[in-house]
C-alpha positions in Angstrom: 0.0 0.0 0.0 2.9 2.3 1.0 4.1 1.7 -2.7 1.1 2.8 -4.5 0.8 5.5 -3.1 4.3 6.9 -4.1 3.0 6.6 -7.6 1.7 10.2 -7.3 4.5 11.7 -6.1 6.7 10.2 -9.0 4.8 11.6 -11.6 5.0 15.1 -9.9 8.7 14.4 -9.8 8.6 13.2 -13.6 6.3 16.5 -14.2 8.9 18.7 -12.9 11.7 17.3 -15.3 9.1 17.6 -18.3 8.6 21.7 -17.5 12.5 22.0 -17.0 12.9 20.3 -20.2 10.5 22.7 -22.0 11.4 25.8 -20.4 15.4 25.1 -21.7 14.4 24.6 -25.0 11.6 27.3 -25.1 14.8 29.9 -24.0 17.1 28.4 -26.7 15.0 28.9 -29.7 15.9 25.7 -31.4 13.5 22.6 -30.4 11.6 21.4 -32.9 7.6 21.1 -31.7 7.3 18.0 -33.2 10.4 16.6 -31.3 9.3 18.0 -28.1 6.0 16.4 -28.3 7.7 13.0 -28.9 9.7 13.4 -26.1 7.0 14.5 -23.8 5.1 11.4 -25.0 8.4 9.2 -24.7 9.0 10.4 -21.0 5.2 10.4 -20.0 5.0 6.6 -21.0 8.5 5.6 -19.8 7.7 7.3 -16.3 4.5 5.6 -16.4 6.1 2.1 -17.0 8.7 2.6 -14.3 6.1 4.3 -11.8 3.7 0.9 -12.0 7.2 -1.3 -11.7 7.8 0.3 -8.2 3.9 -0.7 -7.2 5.2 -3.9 -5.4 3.1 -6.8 -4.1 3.8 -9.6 -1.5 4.9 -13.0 -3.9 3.2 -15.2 -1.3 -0.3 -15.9 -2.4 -2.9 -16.0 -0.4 -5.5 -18.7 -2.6 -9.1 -18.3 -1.3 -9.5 -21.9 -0.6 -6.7 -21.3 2.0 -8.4 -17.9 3.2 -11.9 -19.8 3.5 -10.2 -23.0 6.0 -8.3 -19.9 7.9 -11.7 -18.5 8.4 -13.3 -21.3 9.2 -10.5 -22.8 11.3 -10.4 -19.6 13.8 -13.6 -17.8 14.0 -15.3 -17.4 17.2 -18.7 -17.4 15.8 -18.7 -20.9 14.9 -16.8 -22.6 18.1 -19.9 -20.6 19.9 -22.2 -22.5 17.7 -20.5 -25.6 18.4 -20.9 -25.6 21.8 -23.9 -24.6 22.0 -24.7 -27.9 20.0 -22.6 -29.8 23.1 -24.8 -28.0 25.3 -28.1 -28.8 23.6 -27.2 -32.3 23.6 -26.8 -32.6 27.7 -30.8 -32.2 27.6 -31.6 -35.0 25.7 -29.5 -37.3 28.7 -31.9 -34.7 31.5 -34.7 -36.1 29.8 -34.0 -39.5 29.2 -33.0 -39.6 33.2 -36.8 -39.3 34.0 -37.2 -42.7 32.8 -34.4 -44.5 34.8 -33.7 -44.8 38.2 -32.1 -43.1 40.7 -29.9 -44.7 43.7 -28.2 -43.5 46.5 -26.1 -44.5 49.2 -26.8 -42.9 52.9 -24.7 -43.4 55.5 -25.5 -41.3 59.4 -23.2 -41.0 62.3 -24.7 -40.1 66.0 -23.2 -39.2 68.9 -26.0 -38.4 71.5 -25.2 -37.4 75.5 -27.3 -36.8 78.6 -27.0 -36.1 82.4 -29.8 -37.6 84.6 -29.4 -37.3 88.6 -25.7 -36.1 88.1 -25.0 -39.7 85.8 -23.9 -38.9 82.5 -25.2 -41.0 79.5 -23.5 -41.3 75.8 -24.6 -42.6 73.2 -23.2 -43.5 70.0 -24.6 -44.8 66.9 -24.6 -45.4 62.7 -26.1 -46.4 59.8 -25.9 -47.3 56.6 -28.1 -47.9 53.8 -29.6 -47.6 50.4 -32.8 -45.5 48.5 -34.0 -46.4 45.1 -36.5 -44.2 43.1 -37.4 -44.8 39.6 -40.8 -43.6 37.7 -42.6 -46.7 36.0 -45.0 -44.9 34.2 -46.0 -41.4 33.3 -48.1 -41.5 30.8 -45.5 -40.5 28.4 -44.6 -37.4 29.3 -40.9 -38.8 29.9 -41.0 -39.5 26.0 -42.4 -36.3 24.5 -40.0 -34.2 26.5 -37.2 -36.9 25.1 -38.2 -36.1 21.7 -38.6 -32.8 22.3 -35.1 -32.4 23.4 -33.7 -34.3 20.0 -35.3 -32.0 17.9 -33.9 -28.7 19.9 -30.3 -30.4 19.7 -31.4 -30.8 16.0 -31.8 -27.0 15.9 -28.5 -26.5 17.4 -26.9 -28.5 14.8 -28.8 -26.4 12.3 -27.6 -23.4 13.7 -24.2 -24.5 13.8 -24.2 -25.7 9.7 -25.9 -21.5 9.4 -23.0 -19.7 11.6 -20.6 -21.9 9.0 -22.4 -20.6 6.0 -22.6 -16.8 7.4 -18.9 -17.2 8.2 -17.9 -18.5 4.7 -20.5 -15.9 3.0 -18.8 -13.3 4.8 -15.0 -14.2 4.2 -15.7 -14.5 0.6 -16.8 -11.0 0.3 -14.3 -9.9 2.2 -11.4 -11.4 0.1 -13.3 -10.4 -3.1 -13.5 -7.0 -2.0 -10.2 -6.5 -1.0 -9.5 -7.5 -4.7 -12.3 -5.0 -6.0 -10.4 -2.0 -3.8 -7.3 -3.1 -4.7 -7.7 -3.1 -8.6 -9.7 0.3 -8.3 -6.4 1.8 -6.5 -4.2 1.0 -9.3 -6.5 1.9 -11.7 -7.1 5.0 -10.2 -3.9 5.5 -9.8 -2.9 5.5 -13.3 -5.9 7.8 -14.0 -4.5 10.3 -11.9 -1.2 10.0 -13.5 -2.4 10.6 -16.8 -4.3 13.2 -16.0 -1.4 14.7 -14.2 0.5 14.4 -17.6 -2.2 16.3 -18.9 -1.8 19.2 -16.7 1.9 19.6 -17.7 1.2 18.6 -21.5 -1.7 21.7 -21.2 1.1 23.9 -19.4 3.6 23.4 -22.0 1.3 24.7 -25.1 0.2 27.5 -22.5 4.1 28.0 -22.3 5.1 28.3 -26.1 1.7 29.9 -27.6 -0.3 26.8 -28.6 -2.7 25.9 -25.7 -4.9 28.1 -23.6 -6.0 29.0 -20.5 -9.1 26.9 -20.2 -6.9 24.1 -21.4 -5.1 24.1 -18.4 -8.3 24.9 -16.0 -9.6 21.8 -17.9 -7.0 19.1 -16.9 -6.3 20.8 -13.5 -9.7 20.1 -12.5 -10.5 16.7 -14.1 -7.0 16.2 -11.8 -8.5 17.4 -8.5 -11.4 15.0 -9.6 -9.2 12.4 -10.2 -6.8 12.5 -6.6 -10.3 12.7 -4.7 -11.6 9.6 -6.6 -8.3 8.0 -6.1 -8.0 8.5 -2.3 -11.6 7.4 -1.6 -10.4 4.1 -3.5 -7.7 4.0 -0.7 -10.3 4.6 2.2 -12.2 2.0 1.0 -9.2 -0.6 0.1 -8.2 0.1 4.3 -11.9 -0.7 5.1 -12.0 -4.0 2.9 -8.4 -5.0 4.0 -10.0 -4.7 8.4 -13.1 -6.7 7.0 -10.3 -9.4 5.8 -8.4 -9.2 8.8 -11.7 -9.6 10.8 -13.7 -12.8 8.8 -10.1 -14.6 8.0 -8.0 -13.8 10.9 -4.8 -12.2 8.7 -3.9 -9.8 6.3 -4.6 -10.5 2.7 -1.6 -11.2 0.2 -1.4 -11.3 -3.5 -4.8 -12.4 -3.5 -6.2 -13.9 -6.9 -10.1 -13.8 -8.6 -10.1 -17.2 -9.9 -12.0 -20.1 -8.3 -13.1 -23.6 -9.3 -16.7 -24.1 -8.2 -16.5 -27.8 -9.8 -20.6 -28.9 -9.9 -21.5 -27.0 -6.5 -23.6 -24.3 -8.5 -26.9 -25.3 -9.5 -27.5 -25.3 -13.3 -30.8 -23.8 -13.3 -33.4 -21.8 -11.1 -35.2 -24.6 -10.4 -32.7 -27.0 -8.9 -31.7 -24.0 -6.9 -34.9 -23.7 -5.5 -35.4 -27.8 -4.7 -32.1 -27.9 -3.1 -33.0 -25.1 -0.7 -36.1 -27.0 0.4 -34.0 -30.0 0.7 -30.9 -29.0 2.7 -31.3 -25.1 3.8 -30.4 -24.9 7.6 -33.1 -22.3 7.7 -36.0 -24.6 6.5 -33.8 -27.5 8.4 -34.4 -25.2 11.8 -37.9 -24.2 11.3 -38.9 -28.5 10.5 -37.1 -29.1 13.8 -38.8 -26.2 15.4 -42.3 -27.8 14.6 -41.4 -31.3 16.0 -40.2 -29.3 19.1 -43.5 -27.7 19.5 -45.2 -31.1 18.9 -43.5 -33.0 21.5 -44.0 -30.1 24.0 -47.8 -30.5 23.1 -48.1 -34.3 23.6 -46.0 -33.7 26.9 -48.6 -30.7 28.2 -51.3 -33.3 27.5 -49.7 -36.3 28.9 -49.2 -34.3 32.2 -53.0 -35.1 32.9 -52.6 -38.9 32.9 -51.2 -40.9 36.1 -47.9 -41.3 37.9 -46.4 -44.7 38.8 -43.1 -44.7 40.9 -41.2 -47.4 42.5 -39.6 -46.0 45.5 -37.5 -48.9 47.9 -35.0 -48.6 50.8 -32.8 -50.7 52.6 -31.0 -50.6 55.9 -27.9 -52.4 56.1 -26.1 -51.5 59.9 -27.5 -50.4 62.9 -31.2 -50.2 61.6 -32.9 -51.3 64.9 -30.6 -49.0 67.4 -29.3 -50.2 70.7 -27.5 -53.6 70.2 -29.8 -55.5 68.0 -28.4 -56.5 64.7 -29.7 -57.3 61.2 -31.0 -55.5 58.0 -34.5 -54.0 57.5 -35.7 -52.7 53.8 -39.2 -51.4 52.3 -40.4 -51.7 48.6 -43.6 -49.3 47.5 -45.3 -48.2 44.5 -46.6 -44.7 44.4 -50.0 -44.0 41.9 -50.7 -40.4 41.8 -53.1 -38.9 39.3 -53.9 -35.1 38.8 -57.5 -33.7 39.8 -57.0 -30.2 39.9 -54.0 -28.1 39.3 -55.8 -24.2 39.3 -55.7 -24.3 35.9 -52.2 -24.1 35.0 -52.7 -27.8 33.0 -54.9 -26.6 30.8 -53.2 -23.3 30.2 -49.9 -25.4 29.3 -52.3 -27.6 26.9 -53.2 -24.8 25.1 -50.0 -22.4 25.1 -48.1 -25.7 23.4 -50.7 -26.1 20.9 -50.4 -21.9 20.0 -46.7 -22.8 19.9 -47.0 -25.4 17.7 -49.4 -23.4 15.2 -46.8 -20.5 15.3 -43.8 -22.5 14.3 -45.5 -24.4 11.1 -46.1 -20.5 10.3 -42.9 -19.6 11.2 -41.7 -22.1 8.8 -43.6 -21.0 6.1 -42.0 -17.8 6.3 -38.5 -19.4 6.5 -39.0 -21.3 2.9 -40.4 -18.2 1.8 -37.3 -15.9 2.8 -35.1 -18.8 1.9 -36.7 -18.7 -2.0 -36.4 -15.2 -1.9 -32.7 -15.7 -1.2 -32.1 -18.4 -4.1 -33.9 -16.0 -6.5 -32.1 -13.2 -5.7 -28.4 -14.4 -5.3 -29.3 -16.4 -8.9 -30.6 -13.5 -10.8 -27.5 -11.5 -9.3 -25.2 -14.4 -10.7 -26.7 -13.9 -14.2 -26.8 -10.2 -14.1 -23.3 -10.1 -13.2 -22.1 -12.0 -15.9 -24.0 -9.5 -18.7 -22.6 -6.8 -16.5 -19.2 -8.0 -17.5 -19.9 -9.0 -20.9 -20.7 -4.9 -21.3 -18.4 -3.7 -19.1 -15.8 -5.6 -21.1 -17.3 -4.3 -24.7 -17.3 -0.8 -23.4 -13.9 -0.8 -22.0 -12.7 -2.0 -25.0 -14.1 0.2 -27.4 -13.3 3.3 -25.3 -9.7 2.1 -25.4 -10.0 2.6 -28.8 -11.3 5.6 -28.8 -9.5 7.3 -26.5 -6.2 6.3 -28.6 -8.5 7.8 -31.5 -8.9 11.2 -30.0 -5.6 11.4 -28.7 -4.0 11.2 -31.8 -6.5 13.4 -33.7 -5.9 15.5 -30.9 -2.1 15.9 -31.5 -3.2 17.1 -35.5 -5.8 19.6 -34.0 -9.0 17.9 -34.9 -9.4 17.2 -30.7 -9.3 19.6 -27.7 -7.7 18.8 -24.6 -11.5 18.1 -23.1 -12.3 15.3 -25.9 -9.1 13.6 -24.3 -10.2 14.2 -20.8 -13.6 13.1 -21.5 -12.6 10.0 -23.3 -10.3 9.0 -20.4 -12.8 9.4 -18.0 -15.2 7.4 -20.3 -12.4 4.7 -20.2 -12.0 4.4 -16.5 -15.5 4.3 -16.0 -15.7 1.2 -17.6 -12.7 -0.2 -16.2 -14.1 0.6 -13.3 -17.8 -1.1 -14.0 -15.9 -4.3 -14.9 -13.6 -4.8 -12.0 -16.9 -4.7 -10.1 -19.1 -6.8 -12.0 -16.2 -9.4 -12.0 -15.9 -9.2 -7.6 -19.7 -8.9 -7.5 -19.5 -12.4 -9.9 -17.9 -14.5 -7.5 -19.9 -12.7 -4.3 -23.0 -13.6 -6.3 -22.0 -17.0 -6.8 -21.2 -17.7 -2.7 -24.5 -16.0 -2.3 -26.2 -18.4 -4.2 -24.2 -21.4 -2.8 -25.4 -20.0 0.6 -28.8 -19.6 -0.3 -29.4 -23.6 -1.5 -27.3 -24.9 1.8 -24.2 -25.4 0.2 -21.6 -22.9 1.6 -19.9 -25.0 3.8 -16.6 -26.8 4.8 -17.1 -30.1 3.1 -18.7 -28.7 0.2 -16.1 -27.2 -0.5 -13.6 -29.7 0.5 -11.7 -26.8 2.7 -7.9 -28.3 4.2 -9.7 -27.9 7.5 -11.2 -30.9 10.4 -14.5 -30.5 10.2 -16.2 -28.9 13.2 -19.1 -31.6 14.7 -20.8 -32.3 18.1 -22.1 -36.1 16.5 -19.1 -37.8 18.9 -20.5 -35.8 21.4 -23.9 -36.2 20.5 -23.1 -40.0 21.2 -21.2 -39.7 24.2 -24.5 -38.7 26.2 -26.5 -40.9 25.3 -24.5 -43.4 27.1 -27.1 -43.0 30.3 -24.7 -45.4 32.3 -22.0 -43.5 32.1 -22.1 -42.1 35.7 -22.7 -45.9 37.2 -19.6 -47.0 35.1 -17.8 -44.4 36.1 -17.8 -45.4 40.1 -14.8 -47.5 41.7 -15.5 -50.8 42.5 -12.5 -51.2 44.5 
C-alpha cells in the first residue's frame, strides 16, 4: 500500500523534469515542436512504466481456498455455535434420566449425650443404607420431552451448519473486495497520472503559444477530480483489507479472482430452488422447530394422565438401634393422578398447541425468505455475468477511442476536453468491470449459501470438520455415571 501511493508523487517528480525540459528549449529557440511532443510522450510513458514497476506486491499468495479454512479454522462465531450444539445435547440425557432410576447410598453418624441425677449418658450410633426411586409410568410425558429435546439439539446442529455458511459468505466478500479495492487503487492511480501528464502537457502549449488557459483549467480540475476519486479508492481498500483481517484472521496477500466451483452451483433456477427445500439450515431449523413444538404438546397433554413410581429402601447397619443387629428394607409403589392443578394444566395444553401453530407458520416464512434468497443471489449471478460481458465491450471500445482522440488531438481535430472526457469514459468502464467481476464471485457464494451449500465439506476446505455427532453419542450413554464409580 505504501508503494502505491508513491505513484503520485513520482509523476509530480517526472512532471517537474518535463517543464524544466520545455522551459530550456523554449529559451534556446531551437526545439523542434514535433520533437518535443515525442519526447513529452516518450517520457510520460516511460515514467508511467517505471512508476507501475515500483507498485510492489507480496509473492506469497494467499488462494481463497486457503483464506476460506483460515476462516473457518479460527472464527469465534462458529466454536460458539458448536458448543452450544454440546450443550443442547446434555438435555436430551436430563430427559431420558426421567425414565431410569435413581440410587443413592446414605450413611449417618450419631453421637448423642445426657445427664440424669448427676449420671452422665453417651450414646453412639450409625447407619448405613440404600434408596432407590425410579418412575414406572407417566403416561408418556418422559417420552415427548425426550423427543422434544432431540429436535432442539437438532436446531442447534442447524444453527451451527448457518453460523458456517454466514462465516464463509462473509469471508468471501471480504477477500473479493479486497480484490475490487485493490484493482480500483491501481487503476485510479494510473488515471491520476495521466491526467497529471495532462496538466503539464496543457502547461507546455500555454508555455510556447499553442494551448490556452481553459486548457489548463480543464486538466487541472478533471486532476483534483481524479486525486479525490483515487484516495476514496484508498479509504475503502483500508476498510476491505480490516473486513479481511476480521472474517479470515490475517492480512490478505497477492490475493487472486479465480475459483473452481466444480458442480456446487446449480444449473438452473429450479434445482436452486429444490435444493433449498432439501438441505437449507433455515428450513432445516424451522422442521425441527415444529417437532419441538409437537413434543411439548403431547408432553402438556400427557401431564394429565397418572404417575407410577417405584420407591425402595434398605437398611444395612444399625437399623434397629441399641445392640440388635440385622437388616431391614421397604419396597412401594406410588400411583398419583392429577384432579385439579388451578388451571395451570390446561393453560400449558393450550399455550403448546399456539406454539405449535406459530412454528409451522414460522416455517412457512423461513421457505419463503429462503426462495427469496435463491432467487435473488441467482438473478444477481446472471446479471453479473452480462454486466461483465458490457463492461468488457465498453472498455474496449473506449480504449479505442480514446487512442483515437488522442492522436486526432495531437493534428488539432481534438481539444484537450475530448481527451479528458474520453479518459474518464475509459476508466469508468474499467471501473464497471472490475466490479461486476468481484460482485460475480460474491453472487456465486451468495447463491451457494442460499441452497445450503456454503460450507466446509462442500467445498472440501484443508480444515477438520467442526461436529458435536461424537459428542452427541457420548451422552447418550445414560450409564456413564454408574460406570464411572470404583468398585474397589
Amino acid at each position: 500500500m505504501r508503494s502505491v501511493c508513491l505513484l503520485l508523487e513520482v509523476y509530480l517528480l517526472i512532471s517537474k523534469v518535463m517543464g524544466a525540459f520545455v522551459e530550456k528549449t523554449d529559451n534556446a529557440k531551437k526545439t523542434d515542436m514535433s520533437a518535443v511532443s515525442g519526447f513529452k510522450k516518450t517520457l510520460a510513458t516511460t515514467g508511467l512504466l517505471a512508476t507501475m514497476a515500483m507498485v510492489t506486491f507480496p509473492v506469497s499468495a494467499e488462494p481463497l481456498r486457503d483464506a476460506l479454512a483460515s476462516a473457518y479454522a479460527s472464527n469465534p462465531n462458529i466454536a460458539s455455535a458448536l458448543i452450544s450444539v454440546k450443550a443442547s445435547a446434555e438435555d436430551i440425557a436430563l430427559r431420558r434420566a426421567g425414565k431410569l432410576p435413581t440410587i443413592g447410598l446414605s450413611a449417618d453418624v450419631t453421637s448423642a449425650w445426657s445427664v440424669v441425677g448427676g449420671a452422665q449418658t453417651t450414646t453412639n450410633s450409625a447407619t448405613l443404607g440404600m434408596s432407590y426411586r425410579q418412575t414406572l409410568f407417566d403416561n408418556l410425558k418422559t417420552d415427548a420431552q425426550i423427543e422434544q429435546a432431540r429436535a432442539f439439539s437438532t436446531v442447534a446442529t442447524q444453527a451451527l451448519r448457518n453460523a458456517e455458511q454466514n462465516v464463509l459468505l462473509s469471508a468471501a466478500t471480504s477477500y473479493y473486495n479486497v480484490i475490487r479495492d485493490t484493482q480500483l487503487v491501481k487503476l485510479r492511480a494510473e488515471n491520476v497520472a495521466f491526467f497529471q501528464a495532462q496538466v503539464q502537457a496543457s502547461k507546455d502549449r500555454l508555455s510556447i503559444g499553442e494551448g490556452t488557459r481553459i486548457d489548463v483549467s480543464q486538466s487541472e480540475a478533471r486532476l483534483s477530480s481524479g486525486v479525490a476519486s483515487y484516495r476514496n479508492a484508498v479509504t475503502s481498500l483500508q476498510v476491505s483489507q480490516a473486513g479481511f483481517q476480521r472474517w479470515i484472521g490475517k492480512p490478505p496477500r497477492n490475493l487472486s479472482m479465480g475459483y473452481n466451483f466444480g458442480n456446487s452451483i446449480p444449473s438452473s433456477l429450479d434445482q436452486a430452488l429444490n435444493l433449498a427445500d432439501a438441505q437449507h439450515p433455515a428450513i432445516l431449523t424451522a422442521n425441527a422447530q415444529i417437532r419441538a413444538a409437537q413434543s411439548a404438546s403431547d408432553a402438556a397433554r400427557a401431564a394429565f394422565g397418572p404417575t407410577l413410581d417405584l420407591i425402595g429402601s434398605i437398611c444395612a447397619i444399625n437399623c434397629f438401634g441399641g445392640n440388635a443387629t440385622g437388616m431391614s428394607g421397604s419396597v412401594r409403589l406410588t400411583l398419583s393422578i392429577p384432579i385439579y392443578s388451578g388451571g395451570a394444566m390446561g393453560a400449558s395444553v393450550r399455550q403448546a398447541n399456539l406454539n405449535q401453530i406459530k412454528s409451522e407458520l414460522d416455517s412457512f416464512a423461513a421457505r419463503d425468505q429462503v426462495r427469496e434468497a435463491v432467487v435473488s443471489a441467482w438473478n444477481g449471478v446472471q446479471n453479473a455475468n452480462a454486466q461483465i460481458t458490457s463492461a468488457q465491450s465498453s472498455a474496449n471500445s473506449s480504449q479505442l477511442v480514446l487512442d483515437g482522440v488522442i492522436e486526432e488531438q495531437r493534428v488539432g481535430q481534438r481539444t484537450i476536453l475530448d481527451v479528458l472526457n474520453s479518459r474518464s469514459d475509459l476508466t469508468l468502464a474499467r471501473e464497471s468491470l472490475i466490479t461486476a467481476q468481484s460482485s460475480r464471485m460474491i453472487a456465486s457464494f451468495s447463491l451457494l449459501s442460499a441452497v445450503g451449500r456454503l460450507s466446509a465439506a462442500e467445498l472440501n476446505l484443508p480444515v477438520k470438520i467442526m461436529s458435536a455427532d461424537g459428542y452427541l453419542q457420548s451422552v447418550e450413554d445414560v450409564w456413564s455415571e454408574l460406570r464411572s464409580v470404583p468398585i474397589n
